[in-house]
N, C-alpha and C positions, 0 to 999 in steps of 0.2 A: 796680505795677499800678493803673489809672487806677480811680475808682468814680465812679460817679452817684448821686447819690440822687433817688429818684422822689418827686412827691410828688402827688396827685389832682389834676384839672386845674380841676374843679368848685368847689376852695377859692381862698379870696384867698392862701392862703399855707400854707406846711405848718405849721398849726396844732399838732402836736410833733413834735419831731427823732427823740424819744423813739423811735417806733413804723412812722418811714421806713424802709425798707431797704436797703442797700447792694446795687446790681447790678452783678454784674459783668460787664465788658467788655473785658476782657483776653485774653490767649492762651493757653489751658488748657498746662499742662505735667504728662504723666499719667505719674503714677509710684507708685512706694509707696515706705514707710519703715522705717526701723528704731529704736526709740529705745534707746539704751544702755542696760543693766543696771545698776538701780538699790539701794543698800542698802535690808535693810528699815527697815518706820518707829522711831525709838525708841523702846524698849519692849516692842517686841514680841516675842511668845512666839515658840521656837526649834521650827520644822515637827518634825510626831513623824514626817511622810511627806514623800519627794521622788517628783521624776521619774525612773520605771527612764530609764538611759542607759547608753551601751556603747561602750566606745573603738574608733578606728583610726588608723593611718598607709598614706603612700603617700609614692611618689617622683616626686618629675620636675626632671628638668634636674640630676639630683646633689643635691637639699635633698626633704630629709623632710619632711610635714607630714602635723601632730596633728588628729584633730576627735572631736567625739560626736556623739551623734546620742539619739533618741530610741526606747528600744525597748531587744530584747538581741540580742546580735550574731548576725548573720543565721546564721552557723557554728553556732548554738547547736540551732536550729530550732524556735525559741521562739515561742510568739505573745501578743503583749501587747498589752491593751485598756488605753487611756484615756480615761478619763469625758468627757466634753464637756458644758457648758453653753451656750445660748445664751443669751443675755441681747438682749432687746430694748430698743432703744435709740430712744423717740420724743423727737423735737426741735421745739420750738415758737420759729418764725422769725416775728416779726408775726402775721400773718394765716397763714400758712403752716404746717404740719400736717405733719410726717414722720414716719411710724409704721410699721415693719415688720408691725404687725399687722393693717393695713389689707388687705383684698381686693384681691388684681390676678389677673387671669385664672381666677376662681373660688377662688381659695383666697389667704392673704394670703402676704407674701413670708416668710414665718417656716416656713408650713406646706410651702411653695416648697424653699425651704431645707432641710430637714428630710428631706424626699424627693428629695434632689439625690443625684450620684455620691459626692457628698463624707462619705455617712453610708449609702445603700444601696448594695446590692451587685448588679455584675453584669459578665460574663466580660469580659477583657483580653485578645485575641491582637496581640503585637505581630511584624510580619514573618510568621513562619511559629509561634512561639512561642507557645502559649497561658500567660499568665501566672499564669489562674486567675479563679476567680468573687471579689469580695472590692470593697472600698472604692477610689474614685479614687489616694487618695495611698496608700493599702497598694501598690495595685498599682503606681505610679511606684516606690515603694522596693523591693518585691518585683525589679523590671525591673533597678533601679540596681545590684543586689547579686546580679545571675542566673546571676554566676560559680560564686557559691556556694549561690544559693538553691536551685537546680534539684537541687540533692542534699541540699538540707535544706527540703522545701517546705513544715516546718510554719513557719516562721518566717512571721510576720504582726506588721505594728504597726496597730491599729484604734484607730476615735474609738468609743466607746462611747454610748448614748443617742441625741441628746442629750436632755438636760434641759432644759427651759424654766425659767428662774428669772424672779422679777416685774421686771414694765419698768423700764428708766432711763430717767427723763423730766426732759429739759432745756429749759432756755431761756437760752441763749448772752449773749441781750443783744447785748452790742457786738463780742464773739466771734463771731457769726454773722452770715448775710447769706442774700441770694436772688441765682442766679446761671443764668446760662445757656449755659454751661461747653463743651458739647458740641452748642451749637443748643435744648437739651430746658430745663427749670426745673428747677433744681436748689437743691439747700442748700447751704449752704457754711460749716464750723464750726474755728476753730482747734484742731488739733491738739493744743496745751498744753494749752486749755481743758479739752477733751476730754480727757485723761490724767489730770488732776486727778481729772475727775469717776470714769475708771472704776477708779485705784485706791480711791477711794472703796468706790464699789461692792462692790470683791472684799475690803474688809477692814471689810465692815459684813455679810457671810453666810460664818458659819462653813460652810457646804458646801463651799465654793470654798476647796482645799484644793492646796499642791505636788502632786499625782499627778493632777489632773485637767486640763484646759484652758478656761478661760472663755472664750468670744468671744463678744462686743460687737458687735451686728448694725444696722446703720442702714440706711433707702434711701434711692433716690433725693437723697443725701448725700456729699458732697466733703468729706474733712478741707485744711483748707490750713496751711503752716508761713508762717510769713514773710509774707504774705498774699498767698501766690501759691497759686491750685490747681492740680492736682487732686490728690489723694491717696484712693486707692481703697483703701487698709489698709493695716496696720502692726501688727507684733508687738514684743513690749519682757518685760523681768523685773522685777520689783520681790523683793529676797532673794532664795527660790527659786520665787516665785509665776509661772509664765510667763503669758498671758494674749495675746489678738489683736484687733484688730479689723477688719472688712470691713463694706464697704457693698454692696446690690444693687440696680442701676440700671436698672428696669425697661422701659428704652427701648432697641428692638435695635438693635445694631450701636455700641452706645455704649461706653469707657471703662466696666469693671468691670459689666459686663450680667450679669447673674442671679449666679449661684456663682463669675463665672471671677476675684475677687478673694478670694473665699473658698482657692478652688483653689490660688493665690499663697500665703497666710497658713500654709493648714496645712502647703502644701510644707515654707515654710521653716522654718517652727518644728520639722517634724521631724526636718532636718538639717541643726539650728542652734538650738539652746531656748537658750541663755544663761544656762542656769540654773546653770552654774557661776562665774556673775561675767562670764562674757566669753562673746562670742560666737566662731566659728571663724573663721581667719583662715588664707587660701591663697593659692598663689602671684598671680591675678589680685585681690586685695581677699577681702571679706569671702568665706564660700559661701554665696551666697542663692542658690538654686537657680532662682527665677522671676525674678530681674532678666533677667537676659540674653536675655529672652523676647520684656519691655516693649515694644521698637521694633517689633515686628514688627506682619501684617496684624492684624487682631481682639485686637491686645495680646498675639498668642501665643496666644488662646485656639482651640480645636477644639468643635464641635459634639459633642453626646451626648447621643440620645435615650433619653428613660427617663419612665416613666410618664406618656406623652402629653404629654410639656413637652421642651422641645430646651435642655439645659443647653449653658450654654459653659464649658470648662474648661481652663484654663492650660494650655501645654507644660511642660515643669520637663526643667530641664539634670540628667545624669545626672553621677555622679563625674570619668568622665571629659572633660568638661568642661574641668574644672579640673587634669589631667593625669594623673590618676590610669591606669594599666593598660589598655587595650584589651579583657580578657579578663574583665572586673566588670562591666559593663551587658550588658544583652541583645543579641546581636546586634552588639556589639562600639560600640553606638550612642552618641551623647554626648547625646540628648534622649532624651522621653519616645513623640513624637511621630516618633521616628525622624529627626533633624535635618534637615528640609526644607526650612532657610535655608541650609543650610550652613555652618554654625557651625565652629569652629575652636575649640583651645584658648585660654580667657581670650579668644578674639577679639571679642567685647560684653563686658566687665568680668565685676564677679561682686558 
């Protein structure tokens, strides 16, 4: 990817390299990520707590395939909360200021956040279905599993709180950039970089614990691998620590606008935590439920009004997706949004 560096027109020279920024002017590539499950550090103490999780199988084409998931089995009628933290995440690029704390639209993207589908509650009819009053991703799994839900309707998996824990405040240096990704000013931070800093993070606050979920909230912020962007979030494990990140990009119609990469994160983590060493592995690739979403109009995302603010929130492919039974999702459907690209099995990876 090609870079410029700017430098003031007013000076004879860029007086230090130091404090120029890298622009970029490349061709966004907007996706998310997954980083493999990592051991924990050496030394360190053996969790006294994990993440509830709850097995299945399914068939297609003649081979079985394994997965867990996050929660206890819908069959059970169980409903499990877990804790959530947010952690803000401000970034100091140059002259440049990213701070989830910050005021946009009256309130900052934190408090945004906080009051989004993804943590309050409010009714789900899908098709003719009512799903129930409850959380975004409760209600997508509630949908996924409505074979059996609908006769076992205490079953719920919820994000609890969240918590606000004290800021992570970076300065990337050479790791970061200023970039204009999507037309708008964006940040632009390596990923590596960034995973450094937030295992950090989560093993310098004993709160942040196996049983809960940290996420790492950045705006108006691109992680890049490779130094290509864009990368709108990415969940990963360290031992049995699962942990996420998302960014909210508070310019519309953009690459990961408001929650709909948060929407991504929690999907996948909750049917996919990798807190067993690995993550789930199905006949098209991995099961990430919001990849196969990606290409689409709005990233996949759907509008949702709630508290005088128009969330955008991810579709998420249902089990059947990836071949599972007909008679497990709602409605017999393979999305969340009721497949309106017309999706097929594995027909966008996984």
């Amino acid at each position: 990817m090609r870079k410029l560096v700017v430098c003031v027109a007013a000076l004879a020279c860029c007086f230090a390299a130091a404090v120029a920024q890298d622009i970029d002017i490349g061709n966004p590539v907007s996706r998310f990520v997954v980083l493999p499950p990592r051991p924990s550090p050496p030394g360190a103490e053996s969790p006294t707590v994990t993440l509830p999780t709850w097995s299945g199988t399914f068939t297609y084409l003649g081979v079985t395939y394994s997965y867990y998931m996050v929660g206890k089995a819908p069959s059970t009628g169980t409903s499990t909360t877990v804790k959530a933290f947010i952690i803000p995440v401000k970034v100091i690029i140059g002259t440049h200021t990213f701070s989830p704390n910050k005021t946009f639209g009256g309130e900052s993207v934190v408090q945004q956040t906080v009051e989004s589908p993804i943590f309050k509650t409010q009714d789900y009819v899908l098709g003719a279905v009512d799903i129930g009053t409850t959380q975004y991703v409760d209600a997508f799994q509630r949908a996924n599993f409505w074979g059996t839900v609908k006769n076992h309707t205490g079953y719920h998996v919820k994000l609890g709180g969240p918590t606000i824990l004290p800021t992570l405040t970076l300065t990337p240096g050479s790791s970061g950039g200023i970039g204009f990704p999507y037309g708008v000013l964006a940040g632009e931070m390596d990923i590596n970089y960034f995973d450094a800093q937030a295992q950090s993070y989560i093993s310098g606050h004993s709160s942040i614990t196996p049983d809960t979920l940290p996420i790492f909230l950045t705006d108006n912020l691109y992680l890049t691998q490779g130094g290509i962007c864009c990368i709108g979030g990415y969940h990963s494990v360290v031992g049995t620590q699962s942990y996420s990140h998302a960014t909210f990009i508070t310019a519309s119609g953009v690459f990961s606008q408001d929650v709909s990469a948060l929407s991504h994160e929690v999907g996948e983590w909750m049917d996919d935590p990798g807190v067993k060493g690995t993550f789930n592995s199905i006949a098209c690739g991995a099961l990430e439920v919001g990849d196969p979403e990606e290409s689409f109009a709005n990233s996949g995302a759907f509008p949702y009004p709630l508290g005088g603010f128009t969330y955008n929130l991810q579709d998420l492919v249902f089990l059947e997706y990836f071949g599972a039974p007909s008679t497990t999702s709602v409605n017999g459907w393979e999305t969340f949004q009721g497949n309106p690209f017309g999706l097929s099995i594995c027909s966008n990876g996984g």
